[in-house]
PDB file of the backbone (N, CA, C, O) and the ligand in Angstrom, with CONECT records:
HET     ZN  A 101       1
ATOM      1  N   UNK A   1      84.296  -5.933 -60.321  1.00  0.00           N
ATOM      2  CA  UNK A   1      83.244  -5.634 -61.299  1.00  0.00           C
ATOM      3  C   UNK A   1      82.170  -6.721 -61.262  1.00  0.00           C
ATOM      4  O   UNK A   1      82.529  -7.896 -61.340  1.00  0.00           O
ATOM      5  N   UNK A   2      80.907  -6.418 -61.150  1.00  0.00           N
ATOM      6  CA  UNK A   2      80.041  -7.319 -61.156  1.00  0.00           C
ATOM      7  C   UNK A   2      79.656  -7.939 -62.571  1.00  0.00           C
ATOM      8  O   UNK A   2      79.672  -7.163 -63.527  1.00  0.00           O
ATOM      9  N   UNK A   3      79.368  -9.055 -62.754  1.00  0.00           N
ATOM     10  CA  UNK A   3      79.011 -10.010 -63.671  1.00  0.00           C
ATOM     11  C   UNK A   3      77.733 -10.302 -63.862  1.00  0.00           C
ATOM     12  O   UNK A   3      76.884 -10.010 -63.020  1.00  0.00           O
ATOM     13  N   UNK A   4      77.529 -10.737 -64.668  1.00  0.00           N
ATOM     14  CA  UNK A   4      75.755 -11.010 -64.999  1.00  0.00           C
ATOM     15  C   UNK A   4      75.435 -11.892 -63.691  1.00  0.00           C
ATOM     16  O   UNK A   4      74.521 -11.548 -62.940  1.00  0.00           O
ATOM     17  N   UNK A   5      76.092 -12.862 -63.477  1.00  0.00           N
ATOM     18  CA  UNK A   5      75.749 -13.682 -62.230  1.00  0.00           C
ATOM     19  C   UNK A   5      75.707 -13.538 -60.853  1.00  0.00           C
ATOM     20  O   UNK A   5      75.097 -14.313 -60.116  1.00  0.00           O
ATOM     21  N   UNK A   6      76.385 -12.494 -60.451  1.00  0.00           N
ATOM     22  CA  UNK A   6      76.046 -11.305 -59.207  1.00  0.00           C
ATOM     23  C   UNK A   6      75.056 -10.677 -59.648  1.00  0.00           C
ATOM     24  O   UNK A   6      74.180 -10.545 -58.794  1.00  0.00           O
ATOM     25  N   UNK A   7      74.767 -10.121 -60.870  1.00  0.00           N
ATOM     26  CA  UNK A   7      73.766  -9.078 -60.894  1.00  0.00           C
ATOM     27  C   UNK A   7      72.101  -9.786 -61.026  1.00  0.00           C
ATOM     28  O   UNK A   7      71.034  -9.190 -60.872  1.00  0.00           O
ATOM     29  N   UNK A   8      72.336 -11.304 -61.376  1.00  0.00           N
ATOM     30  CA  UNK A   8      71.101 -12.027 -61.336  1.00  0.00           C
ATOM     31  C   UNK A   8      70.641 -12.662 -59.562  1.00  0.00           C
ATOM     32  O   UNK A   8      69.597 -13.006 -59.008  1.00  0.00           O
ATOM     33  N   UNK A   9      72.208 -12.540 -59.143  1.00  0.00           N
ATOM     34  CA  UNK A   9      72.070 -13.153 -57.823  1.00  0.00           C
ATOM     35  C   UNK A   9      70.852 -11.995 -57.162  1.00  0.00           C
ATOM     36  O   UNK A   9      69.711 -12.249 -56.777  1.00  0.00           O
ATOM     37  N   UNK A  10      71.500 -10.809 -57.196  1.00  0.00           N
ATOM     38  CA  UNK A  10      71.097  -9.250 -56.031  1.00  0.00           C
ATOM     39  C   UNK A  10      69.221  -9.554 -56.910  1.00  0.00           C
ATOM     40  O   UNK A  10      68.174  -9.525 -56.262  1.00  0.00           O
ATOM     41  N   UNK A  11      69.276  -9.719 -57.880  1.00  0.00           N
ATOM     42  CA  UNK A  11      67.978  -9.811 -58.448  1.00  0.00           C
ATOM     43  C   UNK A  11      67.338 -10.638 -57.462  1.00  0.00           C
ATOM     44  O   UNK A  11      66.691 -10.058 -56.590  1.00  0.00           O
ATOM     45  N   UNK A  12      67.382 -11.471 -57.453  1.00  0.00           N
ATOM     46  CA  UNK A  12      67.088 -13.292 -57.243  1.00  0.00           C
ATOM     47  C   UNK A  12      66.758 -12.670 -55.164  1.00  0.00           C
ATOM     48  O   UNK A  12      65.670 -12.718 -54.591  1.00  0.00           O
ATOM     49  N   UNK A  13      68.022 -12.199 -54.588  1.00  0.00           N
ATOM     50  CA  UNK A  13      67.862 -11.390 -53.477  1.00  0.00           C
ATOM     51  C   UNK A  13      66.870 -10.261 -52.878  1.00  0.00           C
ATOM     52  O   UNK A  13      66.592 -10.052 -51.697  1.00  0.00           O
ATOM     53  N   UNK A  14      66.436  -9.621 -53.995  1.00  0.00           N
ATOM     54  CA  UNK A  14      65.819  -8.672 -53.632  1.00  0.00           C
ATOM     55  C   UNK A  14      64.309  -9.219 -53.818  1.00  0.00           C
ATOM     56  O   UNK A  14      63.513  -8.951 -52.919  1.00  0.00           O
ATOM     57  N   UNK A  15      63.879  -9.950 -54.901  1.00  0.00           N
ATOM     58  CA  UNK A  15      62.573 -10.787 -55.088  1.00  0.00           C
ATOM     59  C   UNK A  15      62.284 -11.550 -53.947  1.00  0.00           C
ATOM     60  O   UNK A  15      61.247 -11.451 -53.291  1.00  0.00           O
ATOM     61  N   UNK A  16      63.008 -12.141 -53.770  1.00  0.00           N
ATOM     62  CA  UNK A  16      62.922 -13.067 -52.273  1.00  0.00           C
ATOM     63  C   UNK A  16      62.276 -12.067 -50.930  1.00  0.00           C
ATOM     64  O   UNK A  16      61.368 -12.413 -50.174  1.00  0.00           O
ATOM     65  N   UNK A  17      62.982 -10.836 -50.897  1.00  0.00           N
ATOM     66  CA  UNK A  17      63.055 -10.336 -49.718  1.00  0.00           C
ATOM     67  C   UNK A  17      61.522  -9.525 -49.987  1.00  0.00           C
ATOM     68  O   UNK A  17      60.870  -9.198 -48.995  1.00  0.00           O
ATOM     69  N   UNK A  18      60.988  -9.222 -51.392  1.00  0.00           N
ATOM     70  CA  UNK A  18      59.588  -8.754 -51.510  1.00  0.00           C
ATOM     71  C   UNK A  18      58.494  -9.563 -50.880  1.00  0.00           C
ATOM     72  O   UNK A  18      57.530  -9.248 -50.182  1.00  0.00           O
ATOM     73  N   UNK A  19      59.182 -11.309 -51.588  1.00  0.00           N
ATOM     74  CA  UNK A  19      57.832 -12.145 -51.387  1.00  0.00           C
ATOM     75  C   UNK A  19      57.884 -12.153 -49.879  1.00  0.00           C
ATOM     76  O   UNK A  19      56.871 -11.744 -49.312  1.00  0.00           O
ATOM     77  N   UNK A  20      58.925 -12.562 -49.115  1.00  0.00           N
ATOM     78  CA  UNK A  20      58.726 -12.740 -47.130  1.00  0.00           C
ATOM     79  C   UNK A  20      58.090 -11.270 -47.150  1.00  0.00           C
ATOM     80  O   UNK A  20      56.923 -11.401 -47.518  1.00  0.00           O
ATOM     81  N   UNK A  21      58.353 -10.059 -46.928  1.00  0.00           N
ATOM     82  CA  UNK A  21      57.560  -8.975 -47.001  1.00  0.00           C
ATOM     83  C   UNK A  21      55.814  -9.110 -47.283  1.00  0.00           C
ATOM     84  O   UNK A  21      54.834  -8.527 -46.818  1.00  0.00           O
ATOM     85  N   UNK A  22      55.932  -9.742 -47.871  1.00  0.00           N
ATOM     86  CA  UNK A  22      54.574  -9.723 -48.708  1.00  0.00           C
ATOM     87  C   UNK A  22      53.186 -10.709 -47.667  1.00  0.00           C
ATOM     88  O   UNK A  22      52.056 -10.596 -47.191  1.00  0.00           O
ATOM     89  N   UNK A  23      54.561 -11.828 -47.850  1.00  0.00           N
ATOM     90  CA  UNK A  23      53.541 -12.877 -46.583  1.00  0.00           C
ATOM     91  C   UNK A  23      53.625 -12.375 -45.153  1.00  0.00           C
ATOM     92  O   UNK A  23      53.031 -13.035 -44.300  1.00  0.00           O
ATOM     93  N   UNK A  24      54.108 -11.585 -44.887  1.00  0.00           N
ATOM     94  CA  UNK A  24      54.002 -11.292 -43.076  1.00  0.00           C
ATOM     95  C   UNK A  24      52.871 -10.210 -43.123  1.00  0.00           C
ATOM     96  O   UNK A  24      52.423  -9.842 -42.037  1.00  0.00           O
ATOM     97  N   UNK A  25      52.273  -9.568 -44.473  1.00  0.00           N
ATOM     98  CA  UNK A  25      50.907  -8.915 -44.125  1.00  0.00           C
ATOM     99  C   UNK A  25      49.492  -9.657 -43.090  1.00  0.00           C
ATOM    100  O   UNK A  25      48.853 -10.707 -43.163  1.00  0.00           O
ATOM    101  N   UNK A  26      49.481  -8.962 -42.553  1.00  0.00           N
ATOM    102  CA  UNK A  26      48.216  -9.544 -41.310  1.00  0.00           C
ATOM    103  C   UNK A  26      47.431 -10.462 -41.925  1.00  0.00           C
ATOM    104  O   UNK A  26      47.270 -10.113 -43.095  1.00  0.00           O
ATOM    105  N   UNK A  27      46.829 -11.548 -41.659  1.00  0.00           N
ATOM    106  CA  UNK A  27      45.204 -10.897 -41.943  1.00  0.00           C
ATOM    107  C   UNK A  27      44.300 -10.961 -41.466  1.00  0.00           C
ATOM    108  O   UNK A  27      44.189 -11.573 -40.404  1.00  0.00           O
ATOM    109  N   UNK A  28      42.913 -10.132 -42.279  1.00  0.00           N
ATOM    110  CA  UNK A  28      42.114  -9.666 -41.645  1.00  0.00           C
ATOM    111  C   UNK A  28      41.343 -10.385 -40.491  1.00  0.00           C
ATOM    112  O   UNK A  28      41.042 -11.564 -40.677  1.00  0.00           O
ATOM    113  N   UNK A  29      40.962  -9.722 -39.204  1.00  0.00           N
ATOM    114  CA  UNK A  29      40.426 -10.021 -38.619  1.00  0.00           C
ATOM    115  C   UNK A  29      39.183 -10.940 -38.260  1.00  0.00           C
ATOM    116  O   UNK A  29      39.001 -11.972 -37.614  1.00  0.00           O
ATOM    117  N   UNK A  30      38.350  -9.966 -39.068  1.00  0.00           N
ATOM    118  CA  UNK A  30      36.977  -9.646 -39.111  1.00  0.00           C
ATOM    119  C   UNK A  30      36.182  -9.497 -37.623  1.00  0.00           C
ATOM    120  O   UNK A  30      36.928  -9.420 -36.648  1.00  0.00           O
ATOM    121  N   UNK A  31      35.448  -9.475 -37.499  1.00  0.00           N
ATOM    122  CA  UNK A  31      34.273  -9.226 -36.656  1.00  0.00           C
ATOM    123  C   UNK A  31      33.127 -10.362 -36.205  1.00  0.00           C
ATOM    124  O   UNK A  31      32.698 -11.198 -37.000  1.00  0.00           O
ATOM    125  N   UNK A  32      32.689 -10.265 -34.790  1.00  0.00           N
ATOM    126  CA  UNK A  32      31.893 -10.769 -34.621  1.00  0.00           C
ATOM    127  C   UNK A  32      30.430  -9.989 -34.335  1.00  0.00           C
ATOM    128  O   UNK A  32      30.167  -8.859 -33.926  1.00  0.00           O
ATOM    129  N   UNK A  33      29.671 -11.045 -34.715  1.00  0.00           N
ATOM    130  CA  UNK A  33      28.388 -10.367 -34.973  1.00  0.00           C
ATOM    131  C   UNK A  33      27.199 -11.019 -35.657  1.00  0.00           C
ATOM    132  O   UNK A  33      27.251 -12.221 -35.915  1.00  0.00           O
ATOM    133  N   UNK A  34      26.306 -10.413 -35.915  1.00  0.00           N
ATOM    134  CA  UNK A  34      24.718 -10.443 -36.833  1.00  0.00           C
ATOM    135  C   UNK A  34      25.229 -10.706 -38.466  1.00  0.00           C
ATOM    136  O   UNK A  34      26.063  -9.945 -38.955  1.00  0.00           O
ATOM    137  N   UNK A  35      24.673 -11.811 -39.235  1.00  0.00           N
ATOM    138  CA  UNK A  35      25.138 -11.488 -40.116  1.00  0.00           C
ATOM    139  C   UNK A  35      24.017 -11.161 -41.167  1.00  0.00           C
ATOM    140  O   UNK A  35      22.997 -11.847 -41.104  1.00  0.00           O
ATOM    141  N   UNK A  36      24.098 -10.238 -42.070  1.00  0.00           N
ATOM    142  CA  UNK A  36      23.462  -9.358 -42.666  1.00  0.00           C
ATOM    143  C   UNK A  36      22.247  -9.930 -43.415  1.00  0.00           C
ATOM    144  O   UNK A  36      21.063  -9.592 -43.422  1.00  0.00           O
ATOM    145  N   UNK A  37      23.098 -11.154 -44.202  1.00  0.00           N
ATOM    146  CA  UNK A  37      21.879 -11.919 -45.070  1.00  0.00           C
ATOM    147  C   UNK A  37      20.964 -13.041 -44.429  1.00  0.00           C
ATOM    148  O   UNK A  37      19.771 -13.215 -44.677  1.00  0.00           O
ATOM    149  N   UNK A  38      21.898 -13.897 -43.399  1.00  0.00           N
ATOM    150  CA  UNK A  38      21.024 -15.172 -42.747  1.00  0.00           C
ATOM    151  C   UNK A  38      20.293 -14.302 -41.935  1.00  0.00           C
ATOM    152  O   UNK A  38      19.120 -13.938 -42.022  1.00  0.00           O
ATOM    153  N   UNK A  39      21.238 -14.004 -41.069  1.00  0.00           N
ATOM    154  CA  UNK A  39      20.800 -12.838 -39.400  1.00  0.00           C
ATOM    155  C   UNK A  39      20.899 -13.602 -37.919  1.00  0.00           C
ATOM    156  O   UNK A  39      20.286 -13.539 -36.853  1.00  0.00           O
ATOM    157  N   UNK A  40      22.291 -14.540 -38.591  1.00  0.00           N
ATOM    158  CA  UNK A  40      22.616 -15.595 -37.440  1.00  0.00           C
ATOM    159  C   UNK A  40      24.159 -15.446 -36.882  1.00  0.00           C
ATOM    160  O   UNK A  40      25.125 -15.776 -37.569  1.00  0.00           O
ATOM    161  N   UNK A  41      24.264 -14.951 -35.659  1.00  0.00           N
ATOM    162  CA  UNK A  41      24.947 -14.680 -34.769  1.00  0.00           C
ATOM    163  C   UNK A  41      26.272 -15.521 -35.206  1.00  0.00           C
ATOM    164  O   UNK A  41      26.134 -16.722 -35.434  1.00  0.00           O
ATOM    165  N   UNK A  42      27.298 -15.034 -35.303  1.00  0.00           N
ATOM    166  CA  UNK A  42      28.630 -15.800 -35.824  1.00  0.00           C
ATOM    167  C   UNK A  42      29.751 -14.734 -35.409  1.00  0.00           C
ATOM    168  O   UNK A  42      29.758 -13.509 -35.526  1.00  0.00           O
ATOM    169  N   UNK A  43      30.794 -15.719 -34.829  1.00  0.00           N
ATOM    170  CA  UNK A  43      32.156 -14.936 -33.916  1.00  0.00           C
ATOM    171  C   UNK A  43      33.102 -14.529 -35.178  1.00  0.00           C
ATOM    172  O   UNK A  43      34.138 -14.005 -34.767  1.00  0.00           O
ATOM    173  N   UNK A  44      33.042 -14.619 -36.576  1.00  0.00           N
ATOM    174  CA  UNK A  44      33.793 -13.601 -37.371  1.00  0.00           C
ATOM    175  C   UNK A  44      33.568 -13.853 -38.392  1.00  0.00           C
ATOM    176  O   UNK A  44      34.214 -14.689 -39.022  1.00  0.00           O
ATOM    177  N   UNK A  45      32.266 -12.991 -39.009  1.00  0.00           N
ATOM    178  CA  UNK A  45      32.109 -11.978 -40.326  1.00  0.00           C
ATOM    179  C   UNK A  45      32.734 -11.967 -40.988  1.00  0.00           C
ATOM    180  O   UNK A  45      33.769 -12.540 -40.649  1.00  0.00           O
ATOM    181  N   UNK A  46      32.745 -11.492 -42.150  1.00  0.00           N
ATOM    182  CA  UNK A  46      33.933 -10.987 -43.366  1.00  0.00           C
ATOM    183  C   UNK A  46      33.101 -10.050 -43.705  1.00  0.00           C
ATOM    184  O   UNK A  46      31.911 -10.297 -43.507  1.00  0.00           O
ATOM    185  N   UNK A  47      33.445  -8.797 -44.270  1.00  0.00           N
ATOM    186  CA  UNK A  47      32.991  -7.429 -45.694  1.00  0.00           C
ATOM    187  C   UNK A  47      32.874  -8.122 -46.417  1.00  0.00           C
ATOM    188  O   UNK A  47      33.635  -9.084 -46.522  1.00  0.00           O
ATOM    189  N   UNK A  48      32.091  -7.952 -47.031  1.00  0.00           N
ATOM    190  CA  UNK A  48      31.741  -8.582 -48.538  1.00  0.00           C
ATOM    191  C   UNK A  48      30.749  -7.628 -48.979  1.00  0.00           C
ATOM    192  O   UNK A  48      29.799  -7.379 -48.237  1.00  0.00           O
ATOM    193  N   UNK A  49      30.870  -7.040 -50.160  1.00  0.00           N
ATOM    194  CA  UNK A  49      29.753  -6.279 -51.028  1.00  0.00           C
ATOM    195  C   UNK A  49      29.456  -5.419 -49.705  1.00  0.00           C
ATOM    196  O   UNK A  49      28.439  -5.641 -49.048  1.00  0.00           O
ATOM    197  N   UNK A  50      30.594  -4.200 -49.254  1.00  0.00           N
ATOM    198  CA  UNK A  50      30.186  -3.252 -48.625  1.00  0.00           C
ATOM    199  C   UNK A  50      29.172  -4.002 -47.204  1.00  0.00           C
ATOM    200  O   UNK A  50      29.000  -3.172 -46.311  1.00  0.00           O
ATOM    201  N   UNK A  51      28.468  -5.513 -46.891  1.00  0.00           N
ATOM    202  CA  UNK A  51      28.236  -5.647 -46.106  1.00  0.00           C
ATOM    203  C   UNK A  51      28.620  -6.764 -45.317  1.00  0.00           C
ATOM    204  O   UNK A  51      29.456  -7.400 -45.960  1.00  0.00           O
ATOM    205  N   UNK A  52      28.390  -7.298 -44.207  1.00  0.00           N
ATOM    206  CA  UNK A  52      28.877  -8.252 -43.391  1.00  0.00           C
ATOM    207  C   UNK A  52      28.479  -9.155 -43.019  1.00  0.00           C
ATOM    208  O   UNK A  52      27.737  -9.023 -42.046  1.00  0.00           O
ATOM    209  N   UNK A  53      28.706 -10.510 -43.514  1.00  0.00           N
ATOM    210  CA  UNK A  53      28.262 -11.455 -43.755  1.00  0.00           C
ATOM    211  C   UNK A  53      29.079 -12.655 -43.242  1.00  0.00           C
ATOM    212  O   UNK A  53      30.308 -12.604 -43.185  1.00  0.00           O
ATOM    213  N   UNK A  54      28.213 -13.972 -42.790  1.00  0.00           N
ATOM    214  CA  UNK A  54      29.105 -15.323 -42.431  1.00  0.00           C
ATOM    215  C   UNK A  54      30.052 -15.826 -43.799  1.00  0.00           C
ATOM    216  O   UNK A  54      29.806 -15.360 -44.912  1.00  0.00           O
ATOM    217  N   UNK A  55      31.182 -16.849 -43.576  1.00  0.00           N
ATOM    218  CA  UNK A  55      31.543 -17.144 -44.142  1.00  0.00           C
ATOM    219  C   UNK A  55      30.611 -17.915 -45.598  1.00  0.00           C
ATOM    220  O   UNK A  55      30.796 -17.808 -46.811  1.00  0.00           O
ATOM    221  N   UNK A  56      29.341 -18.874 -44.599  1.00  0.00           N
ATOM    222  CA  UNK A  56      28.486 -19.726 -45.659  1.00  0.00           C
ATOM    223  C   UNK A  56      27.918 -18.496 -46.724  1.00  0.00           C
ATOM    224  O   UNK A  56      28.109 -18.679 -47.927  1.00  0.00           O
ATOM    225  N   UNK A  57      27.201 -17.206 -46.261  1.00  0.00           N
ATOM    226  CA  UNK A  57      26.579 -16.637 -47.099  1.00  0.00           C
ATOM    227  C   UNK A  57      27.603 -16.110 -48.324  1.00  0.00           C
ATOM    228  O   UNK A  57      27.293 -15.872 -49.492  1.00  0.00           O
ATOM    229  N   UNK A  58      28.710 -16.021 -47.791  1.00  0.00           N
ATOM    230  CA  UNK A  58      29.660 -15.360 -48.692  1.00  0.00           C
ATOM    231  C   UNK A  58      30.349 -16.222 -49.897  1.00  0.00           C
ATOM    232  O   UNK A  58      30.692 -15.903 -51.036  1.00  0.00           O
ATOM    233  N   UNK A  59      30.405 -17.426 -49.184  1.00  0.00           N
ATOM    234  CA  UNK A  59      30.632 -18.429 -50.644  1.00  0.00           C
ATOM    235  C   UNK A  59      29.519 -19.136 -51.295  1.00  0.00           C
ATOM    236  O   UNK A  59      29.631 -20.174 -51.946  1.00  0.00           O
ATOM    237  N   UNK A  60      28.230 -18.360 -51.021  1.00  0.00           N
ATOM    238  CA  UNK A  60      26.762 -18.774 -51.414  1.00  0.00           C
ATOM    239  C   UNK A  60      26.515 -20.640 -51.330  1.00  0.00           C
ATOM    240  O   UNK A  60      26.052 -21.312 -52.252  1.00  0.00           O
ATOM    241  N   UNK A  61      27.045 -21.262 -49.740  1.00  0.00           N
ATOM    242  CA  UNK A  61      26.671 -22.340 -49.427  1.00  0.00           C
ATOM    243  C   UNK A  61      25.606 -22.240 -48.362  1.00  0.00           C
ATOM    244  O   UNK A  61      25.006 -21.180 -48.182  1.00  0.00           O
ATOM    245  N   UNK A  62      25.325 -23.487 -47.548  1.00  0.00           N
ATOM    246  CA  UNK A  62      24.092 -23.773 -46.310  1.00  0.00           C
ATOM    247  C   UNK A  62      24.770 -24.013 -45.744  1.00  0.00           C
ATOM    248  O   UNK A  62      25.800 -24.684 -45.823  1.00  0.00           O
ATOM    249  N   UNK A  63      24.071 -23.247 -44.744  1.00  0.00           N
ATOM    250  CA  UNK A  63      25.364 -23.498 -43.254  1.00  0.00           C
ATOM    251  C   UNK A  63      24.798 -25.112 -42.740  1.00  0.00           C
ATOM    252  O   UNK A  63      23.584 -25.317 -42.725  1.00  0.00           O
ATOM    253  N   UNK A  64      25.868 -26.324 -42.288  1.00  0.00           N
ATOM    254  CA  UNK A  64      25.378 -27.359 -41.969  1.00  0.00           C
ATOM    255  C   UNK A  64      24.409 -27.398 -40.921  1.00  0.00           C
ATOM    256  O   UNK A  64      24.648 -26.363 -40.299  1.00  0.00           O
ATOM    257  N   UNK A  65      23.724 -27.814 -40.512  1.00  0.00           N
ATOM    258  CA  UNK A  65      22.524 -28.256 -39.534  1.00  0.00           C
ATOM    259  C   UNK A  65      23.107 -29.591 -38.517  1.00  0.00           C
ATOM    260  O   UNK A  65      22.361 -30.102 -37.682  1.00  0.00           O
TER     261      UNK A  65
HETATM  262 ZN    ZN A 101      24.977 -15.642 -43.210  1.00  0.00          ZN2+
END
């Protein structure tokens, strides 16, 4: 008969096995290309607001010089 402490263990087991699940999702790629707002050539883009943009425009910094 299982006990609260098996039944917290299989808990404790199955949470675990969500979060590794969870982190082996890809991620995204992105794209290289034109980017929408500067219009300066960069090897991977992100979507942002439906359009495609460098990393600098997307966290609204200046790209260094
Ligand atoms: Zn940009």
């Amino acid at each position: 008969m299982a006990d609260h402490i098996d039944m917290a263990n299989d808990l404790a087991e199955a949470e675990t096995a969500r979060h590794i699940a969870a982190a082996r999702q890809p991620i995204p790629v992105g794209v290289a290309g034109q980017c929408e707002q500067c219009g300066d050539e960069f090897p991977r883009l992100v979507r942002d607001h439906g359009g495609l943009r460098c990393g600098f425009c997307r966290d609204g910094r200046r790209k260094p010089r």
